[in-house]
C-alpha positions in Angstrom: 4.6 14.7 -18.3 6.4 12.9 -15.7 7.1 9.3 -16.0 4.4 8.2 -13.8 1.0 10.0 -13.6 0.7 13.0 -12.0 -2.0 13.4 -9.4 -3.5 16.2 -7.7 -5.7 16.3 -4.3 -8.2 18.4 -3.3 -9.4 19.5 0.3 -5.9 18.5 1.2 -6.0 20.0 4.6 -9.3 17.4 5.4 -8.6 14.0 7.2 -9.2 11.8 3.8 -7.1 14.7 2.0 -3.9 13.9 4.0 -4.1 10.6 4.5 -4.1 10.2 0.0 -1.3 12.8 0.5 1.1 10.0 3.0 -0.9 7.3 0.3 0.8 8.9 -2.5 4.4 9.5 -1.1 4.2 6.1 -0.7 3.0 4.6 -4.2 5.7 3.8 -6.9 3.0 4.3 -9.3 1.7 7.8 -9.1 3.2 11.6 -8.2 2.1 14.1 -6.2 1.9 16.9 -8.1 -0.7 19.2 -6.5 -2.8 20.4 -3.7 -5.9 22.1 -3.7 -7.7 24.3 -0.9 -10.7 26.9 -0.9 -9.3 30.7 -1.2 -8.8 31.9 2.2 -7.6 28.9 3.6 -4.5 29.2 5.8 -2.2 26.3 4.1 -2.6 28.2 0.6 0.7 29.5 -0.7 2.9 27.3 1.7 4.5 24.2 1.1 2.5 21.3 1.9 4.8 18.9 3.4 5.3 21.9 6.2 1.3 22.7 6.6 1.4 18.7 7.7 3.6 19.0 10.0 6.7 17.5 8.1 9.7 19.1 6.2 9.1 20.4 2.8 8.2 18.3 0.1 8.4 20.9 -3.0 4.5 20.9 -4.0 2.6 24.4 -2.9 -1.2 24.2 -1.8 -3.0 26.6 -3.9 -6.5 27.6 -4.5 -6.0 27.8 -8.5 -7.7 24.4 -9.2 -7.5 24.6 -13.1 -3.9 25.7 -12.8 -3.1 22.7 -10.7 -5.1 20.5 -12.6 -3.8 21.2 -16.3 -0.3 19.8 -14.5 -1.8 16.5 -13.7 -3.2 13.2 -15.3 -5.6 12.9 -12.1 -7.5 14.1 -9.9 -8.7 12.8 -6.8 -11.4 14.4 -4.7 -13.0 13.8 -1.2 -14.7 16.6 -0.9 -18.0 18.5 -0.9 -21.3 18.4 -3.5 -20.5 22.0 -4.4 -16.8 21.9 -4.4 -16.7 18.2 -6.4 -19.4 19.2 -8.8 -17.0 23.1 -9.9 -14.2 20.0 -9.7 -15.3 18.3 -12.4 -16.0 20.6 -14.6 -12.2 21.6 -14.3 -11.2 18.3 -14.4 -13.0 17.8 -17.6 -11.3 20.9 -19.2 -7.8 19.5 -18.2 -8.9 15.8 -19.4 -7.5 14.7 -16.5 -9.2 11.5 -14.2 -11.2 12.6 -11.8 -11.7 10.4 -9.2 -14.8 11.4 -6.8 -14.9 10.1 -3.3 -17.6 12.9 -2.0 -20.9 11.4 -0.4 -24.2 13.6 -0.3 -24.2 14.4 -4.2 -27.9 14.8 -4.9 -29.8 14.4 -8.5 -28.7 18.1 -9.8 -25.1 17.2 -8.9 -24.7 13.9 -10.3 -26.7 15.8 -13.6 -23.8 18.0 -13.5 -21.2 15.3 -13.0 -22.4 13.4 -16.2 -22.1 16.5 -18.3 -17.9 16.6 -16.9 -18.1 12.6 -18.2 -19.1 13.0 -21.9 -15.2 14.9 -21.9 -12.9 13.2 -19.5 -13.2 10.4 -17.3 -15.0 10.1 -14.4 -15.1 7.3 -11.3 -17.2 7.8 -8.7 -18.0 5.7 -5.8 -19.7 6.1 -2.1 -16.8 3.8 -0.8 -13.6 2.8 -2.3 -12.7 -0.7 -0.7 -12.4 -3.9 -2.1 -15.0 -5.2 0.8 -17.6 -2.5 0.4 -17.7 -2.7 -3.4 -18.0 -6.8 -3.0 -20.8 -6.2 -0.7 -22.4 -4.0 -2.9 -22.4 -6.8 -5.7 -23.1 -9.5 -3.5 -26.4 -7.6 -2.0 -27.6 -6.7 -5.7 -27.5 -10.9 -6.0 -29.3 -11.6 -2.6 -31.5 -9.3 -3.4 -32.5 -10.2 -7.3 -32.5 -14.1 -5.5 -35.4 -13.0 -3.0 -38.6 -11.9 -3.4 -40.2 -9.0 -1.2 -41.2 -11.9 1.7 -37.7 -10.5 2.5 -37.3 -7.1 4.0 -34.2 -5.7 3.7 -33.0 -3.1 5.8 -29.5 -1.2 6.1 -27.2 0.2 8.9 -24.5 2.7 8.9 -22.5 3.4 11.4 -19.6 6.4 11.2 -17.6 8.4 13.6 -19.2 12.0 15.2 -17.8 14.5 12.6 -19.6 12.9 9.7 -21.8 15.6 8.1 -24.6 13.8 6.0 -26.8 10.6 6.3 -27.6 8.1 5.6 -23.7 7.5 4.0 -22.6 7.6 0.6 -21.6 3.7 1.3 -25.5 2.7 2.4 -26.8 4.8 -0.3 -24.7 3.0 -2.6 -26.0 -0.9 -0.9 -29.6 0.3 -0.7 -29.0 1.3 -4.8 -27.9 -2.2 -5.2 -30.8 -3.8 -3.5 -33.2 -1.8 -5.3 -31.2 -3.0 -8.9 -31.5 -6.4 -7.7 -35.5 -6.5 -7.4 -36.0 -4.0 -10.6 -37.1 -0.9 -8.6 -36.1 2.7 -8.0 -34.4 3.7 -4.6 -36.5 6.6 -4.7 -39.9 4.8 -4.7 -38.9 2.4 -1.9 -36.7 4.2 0.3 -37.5 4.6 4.2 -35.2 7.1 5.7 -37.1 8.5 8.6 -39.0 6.3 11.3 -40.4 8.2 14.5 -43.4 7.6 16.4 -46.6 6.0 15.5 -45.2 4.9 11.7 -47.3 2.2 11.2 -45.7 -1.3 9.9 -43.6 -1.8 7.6 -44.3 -1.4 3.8 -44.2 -4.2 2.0 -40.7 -4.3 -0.5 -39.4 -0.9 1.4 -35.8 -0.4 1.6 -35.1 1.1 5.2 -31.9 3.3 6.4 -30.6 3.7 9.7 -27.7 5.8 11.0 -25.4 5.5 13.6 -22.6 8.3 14.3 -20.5 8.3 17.4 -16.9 8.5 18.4 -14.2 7.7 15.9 -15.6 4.6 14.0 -14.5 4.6 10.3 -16.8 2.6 9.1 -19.8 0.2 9.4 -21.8 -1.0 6.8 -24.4 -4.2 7.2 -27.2 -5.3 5.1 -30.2 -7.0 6.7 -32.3 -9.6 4.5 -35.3 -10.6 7.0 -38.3 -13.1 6.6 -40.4 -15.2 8.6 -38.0 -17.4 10.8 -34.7 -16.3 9.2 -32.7 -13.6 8.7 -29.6 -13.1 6.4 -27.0 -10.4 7.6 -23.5 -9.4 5.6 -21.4 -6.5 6.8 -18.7 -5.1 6.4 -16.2 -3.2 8.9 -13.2 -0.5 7.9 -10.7 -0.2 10.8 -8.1 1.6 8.6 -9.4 4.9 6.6 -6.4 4.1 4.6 -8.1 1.6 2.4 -10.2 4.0 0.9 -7.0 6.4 -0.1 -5.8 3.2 -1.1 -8.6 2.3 -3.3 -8.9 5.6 -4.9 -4.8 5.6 -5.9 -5.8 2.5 -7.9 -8.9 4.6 -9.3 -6.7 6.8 -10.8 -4.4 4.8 -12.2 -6.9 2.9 -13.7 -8.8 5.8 -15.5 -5.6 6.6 -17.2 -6.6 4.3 -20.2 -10.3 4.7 -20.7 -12.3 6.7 -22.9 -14.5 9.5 -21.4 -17.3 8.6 -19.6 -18.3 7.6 -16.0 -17.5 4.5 -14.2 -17.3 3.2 -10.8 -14.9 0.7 -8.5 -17.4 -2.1 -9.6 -15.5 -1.5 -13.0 -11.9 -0.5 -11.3 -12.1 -4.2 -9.7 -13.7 -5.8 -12.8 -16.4 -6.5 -10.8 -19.4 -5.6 -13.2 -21.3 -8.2 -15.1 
């Protein structure tokens, strides 16, 4: 094993995949060691730092993810539900840290996921920023502090090429909301207002999606009531911070025992 922990990235060709790649050259902390794309991809077999655009930095994109990750301590993963969910089963097999980034995981995923976690360890977050995962803490307080005379309502906004809704980020606020006032998401979610809805359910959680141009990220939590309203949010200008967060993820995970955690923990942010 190399002297610092060895990480590989999968979907390296994607936006997130190179920026943890440039992340990683960078840290004094962690090692590339790997890169992972789908079979057929057009990067596989060459050298990475060349598929980028750069000179050749001796690691070779393959599509052999249990090859690539028995060389490695972690792994970190922005993928896709299908992808992530084969991922950490791989992971789990290699006992390396799997770091999951991937938004749109539903209930048979996350089953699966948990399964990987009784054998390796696992940290999974919709976002991986300081800010967000503050936010996230800060709305389960508000909302355990307010009763349901407060409605509380979240917006998302992302740039045009984002592929599910409402985000992994808002998902992950509205969860905290819903921990706050001792309900299930599921029973009080409102995703999907068009026409003649009728007013507002009492204690709902509602979700609202904005996707347009470039933005990175948009995040803001409504608390409204009769005459006042409270409003936190949160704005990402950098995509950077979330390769950043997931580098200290995986450094992290090194040390704990199998099981799942999230950046709430990372941060030593959970009660």
């Amino acid at each position: 094993m190399s002297e610092k922990p060895g990480v590989v990235v999968t979907g390296v060709s994607g936006r997130m995949g190179q920026m943890l790649v440039r992340e990683l050259q960078k840290s004094d902390r962690l090692a590339l060691v790997g890169a992972v794309e789908r079979a057929g991809h057009d990067w596989v077999g060459r050298d990475l730092g060349t598929c980028m655009g750069g000179t050749e930095i001796g690691v070779t994109v393959t599509d052999d993810a249990l090859e690539a990750f028995s060389k490695a301590q972690a792994v970190i993963d922005f993928t896709s539900p299908a992808a992530t969910v084969a991922f950490a089963e791989l992971a789990a097999q290699a006992r390396a840290v799997h770091v999951i980034g991937t938004t749109g995981l539903d209930a048979e995923d996350l089953k699966k996921i948990h399964v990987a976690g009784r054998h390796a360890v696992i940290v999974r977050a919709g976002n991986m920023s300081l800010g967000v995962n503050l936010l996230t803490k800060v709305t389960r307080q508000v909302a355990a502090a307010l009763d349901e005379d407060w409605d509380i309502e979240i917006v998302e906004a992302h740039h045009n090429q984002k592929v599910d809704a409402p985000s992994g980020t808002a998902l992950m606020l509205g969860e905290a909301a819903a921990e706050g006032r001792g309900v299930a998401l599921e029973a009080v979610s409102d995703r999907g207002r068009d026409g003649i809805t009728g007013k507002r359910k009492r204690g709902d959680i509602g979700f609202h999606a904005i996707r347009g141009g470039d933005v990175v990220g948009e995040h803001e939590v409504i608390f409204a009531a009769a005459g006042e309203r409270i409003m936190i949010k949160h704005i990402a200008s950098d995509r950077a911070l979330f390769a950043r967060g997931a580098l200290k993820a995986a450094l992290w995970g090194q040390d704990k025992a199998p099981g799942e955690y999230d950046m709430l923990d990372v941060l030593g942010l959970n009660d």
